[in-house]
C-alpha positions in Angstrom: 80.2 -240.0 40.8 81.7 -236.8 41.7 79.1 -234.3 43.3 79.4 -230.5 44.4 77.1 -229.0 46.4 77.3 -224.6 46.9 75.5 -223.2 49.9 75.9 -219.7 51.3 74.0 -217.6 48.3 71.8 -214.6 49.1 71.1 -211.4 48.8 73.9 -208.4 50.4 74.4 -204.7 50.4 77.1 -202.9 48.6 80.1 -203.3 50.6 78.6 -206.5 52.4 79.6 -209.9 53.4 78.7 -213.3 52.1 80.4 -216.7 52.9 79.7 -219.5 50.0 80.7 -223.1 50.8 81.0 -226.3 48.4 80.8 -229.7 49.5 82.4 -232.5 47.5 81.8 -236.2 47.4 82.7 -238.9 45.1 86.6 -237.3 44.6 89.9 -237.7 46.1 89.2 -234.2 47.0 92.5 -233.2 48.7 94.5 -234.1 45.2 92.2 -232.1 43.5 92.6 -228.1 42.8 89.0 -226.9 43.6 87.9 -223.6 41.7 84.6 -221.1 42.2 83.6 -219.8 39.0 80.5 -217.3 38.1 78.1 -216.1 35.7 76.4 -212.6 35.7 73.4 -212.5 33.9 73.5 -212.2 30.1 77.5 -213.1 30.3 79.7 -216.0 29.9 80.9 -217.9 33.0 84.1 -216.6 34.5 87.1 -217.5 37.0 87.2 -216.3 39.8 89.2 -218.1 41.9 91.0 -221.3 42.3 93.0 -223.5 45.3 95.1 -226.5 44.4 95.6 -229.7 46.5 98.8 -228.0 48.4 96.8 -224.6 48.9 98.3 -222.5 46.4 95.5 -219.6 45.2 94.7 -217.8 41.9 91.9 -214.7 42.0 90.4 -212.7 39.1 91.7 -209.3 39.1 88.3 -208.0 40.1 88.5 -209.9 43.2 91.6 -209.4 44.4 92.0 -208.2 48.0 88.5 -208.6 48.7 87.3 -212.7 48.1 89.5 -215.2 49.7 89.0 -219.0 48.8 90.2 -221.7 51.4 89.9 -225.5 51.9 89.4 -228.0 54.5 90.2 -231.0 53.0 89.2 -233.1 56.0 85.8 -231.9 55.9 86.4 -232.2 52.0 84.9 -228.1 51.8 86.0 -225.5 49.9 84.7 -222.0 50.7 84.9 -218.2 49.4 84.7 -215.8 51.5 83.4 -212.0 49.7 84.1 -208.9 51.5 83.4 -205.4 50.3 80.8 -206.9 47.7 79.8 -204.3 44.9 76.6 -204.4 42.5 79.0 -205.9 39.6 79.8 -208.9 41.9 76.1 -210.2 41.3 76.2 -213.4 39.8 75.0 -217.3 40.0 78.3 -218.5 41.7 79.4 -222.3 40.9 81.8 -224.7 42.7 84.4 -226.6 39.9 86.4 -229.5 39.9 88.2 -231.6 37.3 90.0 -234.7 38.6 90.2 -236.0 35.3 89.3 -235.2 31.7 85.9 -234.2 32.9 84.2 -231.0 34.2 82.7 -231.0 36.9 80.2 -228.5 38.5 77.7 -227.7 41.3 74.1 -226.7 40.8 75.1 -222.9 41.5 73.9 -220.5 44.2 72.8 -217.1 43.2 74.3 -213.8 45.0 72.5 -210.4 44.6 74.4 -207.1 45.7 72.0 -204.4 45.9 70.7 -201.6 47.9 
């Protein structure tokens, strides 16, 4: 059974920090690509970045420049790290994986941006 767990949520500043980090279990996880995905309240889950098993990275345009995603597949982690954080960046933030046919998701960690 496949399980992701977030950690790192919280609540920032405009033009804050925050560091989110996903454990995985149950996987092969350095043959799978690992992806952080969140949902804003009232709207529908969204992309925002992915890593694949030989470290290649995809972001949202909204992220761009300011989230990096990384992995350390021998701690079997994958992290996000969010600089220059803005009010729009406020979301429930979920860990993804799909080694197969099926979905797979943490329980999500909630980040506020706000003065």
């Amino acid at each position: 059974q496949v399980q992701l767990v977030e950690s790192g949520g919280g609540l920032v500043q405009p033009g804050g920090s925050l560091r989110l980090s996903c454990a995985a279990s149950g996987t092969i996880f350095n043959r799978n690509t690992m992806g952080w995905y969140r949902q804003p309240p009232g709207k529908q889950r969204e992309l925002v970045a992915s890593i694949t098993s030989g470290g290649s990275t995809d972001y949202a345009d909204s992220v761009k420049g300011r989230f990096t995603i990384s992995r350390d597949n021998a701690k079997n982690t994958v992290s996000l790290q969010m600089n220059s954080l803005k009010p729009e960046d406020t979301a429930v933030y979920y860990c993804h994986t799909k080694p197969g046919r099926v979905n797979y998701w943490g329980q999500g960690t909630q980040v506020t941006v706000s003065s």
